[in-house]
N, C-alpha and C positions, 0 to 999 in steps of 0.2 A: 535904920538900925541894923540891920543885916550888913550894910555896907562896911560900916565901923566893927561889926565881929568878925567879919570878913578877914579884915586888914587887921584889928589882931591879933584871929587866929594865925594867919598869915604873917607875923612876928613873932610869934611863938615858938611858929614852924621852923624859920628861920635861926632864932637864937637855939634852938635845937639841936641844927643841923651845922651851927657854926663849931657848938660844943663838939661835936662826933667828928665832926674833921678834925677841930686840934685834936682830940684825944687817939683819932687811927692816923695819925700821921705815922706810923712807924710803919702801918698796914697799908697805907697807903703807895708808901717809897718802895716796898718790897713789890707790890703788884706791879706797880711801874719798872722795877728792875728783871720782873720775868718774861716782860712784854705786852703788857697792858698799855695802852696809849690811853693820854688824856681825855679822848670821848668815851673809852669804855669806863674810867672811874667818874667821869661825870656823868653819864647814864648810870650808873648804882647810884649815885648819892640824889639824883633826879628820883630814880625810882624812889628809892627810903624816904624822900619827902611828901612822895604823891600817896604811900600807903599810909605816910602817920596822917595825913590830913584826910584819907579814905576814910581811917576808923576813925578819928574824930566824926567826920561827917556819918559815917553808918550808926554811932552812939548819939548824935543828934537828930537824926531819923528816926529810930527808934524812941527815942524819949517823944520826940514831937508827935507820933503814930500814937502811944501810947497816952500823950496828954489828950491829944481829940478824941478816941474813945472812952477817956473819963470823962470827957467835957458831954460827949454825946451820950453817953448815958446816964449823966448825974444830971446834967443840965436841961434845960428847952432848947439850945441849939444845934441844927441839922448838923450832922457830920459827912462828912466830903472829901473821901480821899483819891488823888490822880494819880497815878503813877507814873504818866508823864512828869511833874511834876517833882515827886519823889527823885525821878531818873537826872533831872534838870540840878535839882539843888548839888545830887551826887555828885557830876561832873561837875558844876561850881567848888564844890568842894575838892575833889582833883586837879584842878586850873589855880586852885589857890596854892596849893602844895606848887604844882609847877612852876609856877610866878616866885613866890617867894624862896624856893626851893635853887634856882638857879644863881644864884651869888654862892653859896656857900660850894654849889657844883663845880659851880667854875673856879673858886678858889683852889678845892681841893685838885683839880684836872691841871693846875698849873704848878704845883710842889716839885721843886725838884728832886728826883729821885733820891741822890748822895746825899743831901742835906736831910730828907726826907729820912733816910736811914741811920743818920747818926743824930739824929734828937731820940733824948731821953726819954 
C-alpha cells in the first residue's frame, strides 16, 4: 500500500512540476541567457520537487504521529514511536520527489534559451 502512494504521490509531484516548467518557460530562457547552464536550472527544479514532496511527507508525519497518539490513548494499543523510523519514511519521501522530479528537470535543463524567450 505505501508502494502504490508512493508512485502517486510521485505523479502528482511530477504533473506538478511539468506544469511549472511550461508555465516559467519565459524564466527559464532568461536564466539561461545571463548564464545559467542547464545543471543549474535542473538542480532548482530538483530542488522544488524534493521540498513539495518534503512537506507532503512532513504533513504525513505529522498526521500519522498524531493518529498513534489518539490510537494510544483512546485505544488498548501500545504506542511506539522510532525516530529512526520517522527519519527513514522522510528520506523516502525526498527520494520520491527526486525520482519523479527528474524528467520534468531535465526537460526544463534542455529549453532553448531563444525559443525559451520568445514564448508567450
Amino acid at each position: 500500500m505505501a508502494t502504490i502512494s508512493l508512485i502517486v504521490g510521485g505523479i502528482g509531484i511530477m504533473n506538478i512540476m511539468l506544469v511549472s516548467v511550461t508555465e516559467r518557460i519565459r524564466e527559464i530562457g532568461l536564466r539561461m541567457a545571463v548564464g545559467a547552464g542547464p545543471r543549474d536550472i535542473q538542480r532548482q527544479f530538483l530542488a522544488e520537487a524534493m521540498l513539495i514532496s518534503l512537506i507532503g511527507g512532513a504533513i504525513g508525519i505529522a498526521l500519522g504521529i498524531g493518529g498513534a497518539l489518539l490510537v494510544g490513548k483512546f485505544g488498548s494499543l501500545p504506542l511506539a514511536l522510532n525516530a529512526q523510523v520517522i527519519a527513514m519514511v522522510a528520506g523516502f519521501s525526498i527520494a520520491t520527489g527526486l525520482l519523479f522530479g527528474y524528467y520534468p528537470a531535465r526537460k526544463a535543463s534542455q529549453l532553448d534559451p531563444i525559443k525559451a524567450l520568445r514564448q508567450q
